[in-house]
N, C-alpha and C positions, 0 to 999 in steps of 0.2 A: 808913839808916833804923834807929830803937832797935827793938829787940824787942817796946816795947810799942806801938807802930803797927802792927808788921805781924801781933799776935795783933790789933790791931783791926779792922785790914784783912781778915785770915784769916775773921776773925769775919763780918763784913759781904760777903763774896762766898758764904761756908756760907750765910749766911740767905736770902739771894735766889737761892742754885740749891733751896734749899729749898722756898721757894714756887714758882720755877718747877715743879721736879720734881711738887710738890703739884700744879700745873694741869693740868702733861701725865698726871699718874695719872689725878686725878678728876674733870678738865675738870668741864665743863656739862653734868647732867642732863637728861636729855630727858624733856618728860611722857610720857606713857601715849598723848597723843592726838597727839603729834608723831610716836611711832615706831608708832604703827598706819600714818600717812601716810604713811611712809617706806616701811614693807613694802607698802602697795600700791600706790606707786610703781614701787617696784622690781619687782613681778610685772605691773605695766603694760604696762611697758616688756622686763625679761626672763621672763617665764612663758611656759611651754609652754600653747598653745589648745588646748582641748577640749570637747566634747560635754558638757551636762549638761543638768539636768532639775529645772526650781524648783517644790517640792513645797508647800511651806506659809512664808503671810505672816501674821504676825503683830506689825501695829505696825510699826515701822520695822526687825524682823525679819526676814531671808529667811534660807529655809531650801532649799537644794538638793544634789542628789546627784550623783555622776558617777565614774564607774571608771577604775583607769589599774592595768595589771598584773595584771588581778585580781581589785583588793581594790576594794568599795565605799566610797568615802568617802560619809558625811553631816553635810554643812556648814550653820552659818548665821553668817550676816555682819549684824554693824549698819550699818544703812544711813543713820542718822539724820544724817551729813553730808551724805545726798545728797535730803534729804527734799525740797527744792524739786523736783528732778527726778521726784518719783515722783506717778505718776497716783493721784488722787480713789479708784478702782475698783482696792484691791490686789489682787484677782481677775486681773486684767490682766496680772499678769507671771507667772500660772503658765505651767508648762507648759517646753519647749525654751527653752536658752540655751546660752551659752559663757561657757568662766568660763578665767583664765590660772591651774595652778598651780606650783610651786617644783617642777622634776627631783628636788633634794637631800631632797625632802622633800612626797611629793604633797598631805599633809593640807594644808596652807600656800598657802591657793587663794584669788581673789577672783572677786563676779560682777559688781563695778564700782568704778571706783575716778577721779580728778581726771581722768585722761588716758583713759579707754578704759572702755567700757560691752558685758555680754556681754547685756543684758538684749534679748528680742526682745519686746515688748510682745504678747498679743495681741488684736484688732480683740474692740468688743464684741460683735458680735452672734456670735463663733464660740466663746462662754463657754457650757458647759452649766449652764442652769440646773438 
């Protein structure tokens, strides 16, 4: 082989670990609403359950609270991918729920998500007017 095939060849193996290395650094972007789905996937499935308490709806806004350690967290979650699920009367979901959140990190909480729902709707007629 001359010298000048194998800087060609040289040449031509550099450029394609190049782009490979380029893929594996910067792979595929994930939107914003892909890695929302993912972390409440993952707290679905691994979140520690607990007690809360859904204070205020606003819009496809929930807003709820609940303690672990301590410290009060006060959460709110868009819920606007779950808008089909959610009752006419958002009155209806105040009150007691469960919500799964992250050991590593408690703020890191959900109160529903594709796989698992902490919402306890409650009945109308036991809504104080």
């Amino acid at each position: 082989m001359s010298a000048a095939a194998a800087i060609i060849l040289l040449s031509a193996v550099g450029g394609i670990l190049l782009v490979v290395a380029g893929f594996l650094l910067f792979g595929r972007r994930h939107s914003p609403d892909e890695k929302e789905r993912a972390r409440r996937i993952f707290l679905s499935t691994r979140g520690r359950l607990i007690e809360a308490e859904i204070t205020e709806v606003q819009g496809e806004l929930v807003g709820y609270s609940y303690q672990v350690g301590g410290v009060t967290y006060h959460v709110v979650q868009d819920l606007a991918a779950f808008r089909h699920l959610m009752p006419r009367d958002p009155t209806l979901l105040l009150g007691p729920a469960l919500i799964r959140y992250s050991q590593a990190n408690p703020a890191n909480s959900i109160l529903l998500s594709e796989e698992w729902s902490g919402i306890r709707m409650a009945r109308p007629d036991s809504i104080k007017q």
